[in-house]
C-alpha positions in Angstrom: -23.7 -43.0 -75.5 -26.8 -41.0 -74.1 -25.4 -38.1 -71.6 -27.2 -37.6 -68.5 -28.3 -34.3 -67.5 -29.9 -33.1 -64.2 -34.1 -32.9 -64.5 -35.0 -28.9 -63.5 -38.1 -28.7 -61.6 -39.7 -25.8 -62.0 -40.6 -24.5 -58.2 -39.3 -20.7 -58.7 -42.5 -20.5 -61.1 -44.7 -22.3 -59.1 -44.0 -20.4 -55.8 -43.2 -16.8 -57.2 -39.8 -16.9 -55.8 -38.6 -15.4 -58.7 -38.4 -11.6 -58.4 -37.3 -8.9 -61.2 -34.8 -6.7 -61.2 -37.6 -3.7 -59.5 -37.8 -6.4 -56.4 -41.6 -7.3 -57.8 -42.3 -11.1 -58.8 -42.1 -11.9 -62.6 -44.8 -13.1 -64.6 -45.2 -16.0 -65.4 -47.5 -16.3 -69.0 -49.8 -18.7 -69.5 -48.7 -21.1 -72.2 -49.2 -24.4 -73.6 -46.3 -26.1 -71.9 -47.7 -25.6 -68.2 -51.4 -24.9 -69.0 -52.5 -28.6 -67.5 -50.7 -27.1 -64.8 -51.8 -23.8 -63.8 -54.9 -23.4 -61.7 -56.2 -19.5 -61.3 -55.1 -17.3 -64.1 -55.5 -12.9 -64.4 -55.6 -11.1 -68.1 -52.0 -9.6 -68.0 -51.8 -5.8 -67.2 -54.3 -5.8 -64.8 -55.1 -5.6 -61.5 -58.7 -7.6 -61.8 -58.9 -10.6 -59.0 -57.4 -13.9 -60.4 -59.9 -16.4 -61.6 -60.0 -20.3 -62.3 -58.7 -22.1 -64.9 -59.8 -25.3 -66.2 -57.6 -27.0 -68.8 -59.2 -29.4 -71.2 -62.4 -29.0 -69.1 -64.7 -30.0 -72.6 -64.0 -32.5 -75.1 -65.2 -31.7 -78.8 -64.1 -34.5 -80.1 -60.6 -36.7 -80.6 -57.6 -34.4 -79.7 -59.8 -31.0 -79.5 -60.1 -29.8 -75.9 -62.3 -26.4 -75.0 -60.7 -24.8 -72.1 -62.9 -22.6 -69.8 -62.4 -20.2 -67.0 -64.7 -19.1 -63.8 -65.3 -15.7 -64.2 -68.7 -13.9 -61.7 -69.7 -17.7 -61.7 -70.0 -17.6 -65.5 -67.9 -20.2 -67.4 -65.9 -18.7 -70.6 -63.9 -20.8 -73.0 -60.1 -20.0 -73.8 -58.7 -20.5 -76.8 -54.8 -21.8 -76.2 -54.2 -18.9 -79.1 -55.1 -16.4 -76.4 -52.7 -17.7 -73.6 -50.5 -14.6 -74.2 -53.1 -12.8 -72.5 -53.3 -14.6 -69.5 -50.6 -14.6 -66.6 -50.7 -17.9 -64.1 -50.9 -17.1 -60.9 -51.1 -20.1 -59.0 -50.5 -23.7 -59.8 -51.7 -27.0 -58.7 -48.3 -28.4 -58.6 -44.2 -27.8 -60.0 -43.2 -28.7 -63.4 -41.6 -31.4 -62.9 -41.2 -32.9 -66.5 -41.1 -29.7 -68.6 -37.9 -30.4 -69.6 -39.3 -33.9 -71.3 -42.0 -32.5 -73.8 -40.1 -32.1 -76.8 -38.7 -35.7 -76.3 -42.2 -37.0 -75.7 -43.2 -34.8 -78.7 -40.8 -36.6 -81.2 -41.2 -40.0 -79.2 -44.6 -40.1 -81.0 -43.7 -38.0 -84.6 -44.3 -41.1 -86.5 -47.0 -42.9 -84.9 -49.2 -40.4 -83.9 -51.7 -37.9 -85.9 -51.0 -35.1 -83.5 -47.6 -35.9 -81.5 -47.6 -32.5 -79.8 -51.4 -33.7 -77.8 -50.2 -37.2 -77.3 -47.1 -35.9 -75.4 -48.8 -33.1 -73.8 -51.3 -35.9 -72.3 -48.4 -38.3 -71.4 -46.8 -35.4 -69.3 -49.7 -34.0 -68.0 -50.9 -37.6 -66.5 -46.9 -38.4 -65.5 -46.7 -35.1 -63.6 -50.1 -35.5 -61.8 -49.2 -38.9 -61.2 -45.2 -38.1 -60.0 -47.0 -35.0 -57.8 -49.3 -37.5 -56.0 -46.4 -40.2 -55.2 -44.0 -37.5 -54.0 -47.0 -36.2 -51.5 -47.5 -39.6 -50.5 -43.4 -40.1 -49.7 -43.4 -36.9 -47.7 -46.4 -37.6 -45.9 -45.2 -41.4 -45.1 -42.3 -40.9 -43.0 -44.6 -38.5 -40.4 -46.7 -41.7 -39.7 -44.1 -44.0 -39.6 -42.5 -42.0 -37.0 -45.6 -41.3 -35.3 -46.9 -44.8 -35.7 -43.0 -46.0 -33.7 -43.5 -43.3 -30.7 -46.8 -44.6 -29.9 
């Protein structure tokens, strides 16, 4: 029998709620699991102004993405190699299915060339598409009540 566990959405990351021990926020790297995620990025021990980040902005081809960031209105590509550089600091939305990608991962180790894109794709687009429903739920109920006093 399957046991249920409780899905973790990742908000402390997401709104910097999450201090260290010195009072200061962490930081939170740039990696892989919430690149599709993260929307302004800063090189890691520095103080320079935070940039954006553009996952997957360029396709060369089937399963290989160029990522790119904005930097003096000059585009630069980064390699996901060089994510332990970068520290996030703000997203576009929480992680809401982090917990999933290794189950999406082996989901697809036998009928995919490259399980690990695959289920970072099916994530990515079940995320965005989860964010924009939740938005839509939250944002429903004003007009509804809005609509009824009217």
């Amino acid at each position: 029998m399957a046991e249920m566990t409780e899905m973790q959405v990742h908000e402390e990351r997401v709104m910097n709620l999450v201090e260290s021990s010195s009072g200061n926020p962490t930081i939170t790297p740039l990696t892989k699991t919430n690149a599709h995620r993260a929307e302004s990025i800063r090189r890691i021990g520095t103080d320079k102004d935070a940039v954006a980040f553009h996952f997957r902005k360029k396709s060369k081809g089937m399963y290989m993405y160029i990522h790119t960031y904005t930097e003096n209105g000059e585009e630069k590509e980064i390699r996901a190699s060089d994510f332990k550089n970068w520290e996030v600091t703000g997203f576009k939305y929480p992680g809401y299915l982090e917990e999933l990608e290794e189950i999406a991962v082996n989901a697809y180790r036998w009928n995919s060339h490259d399980p690990e894109t695959r289920a970072e794709t099916d994530i990515m687009g079940y995320e965005k598409q989860l964010h924009e429903d939740l938005k839509k739920i939250y944002c429903c109920p004003i007009k509804l009540f809005e609509a009824k006093q009217n």
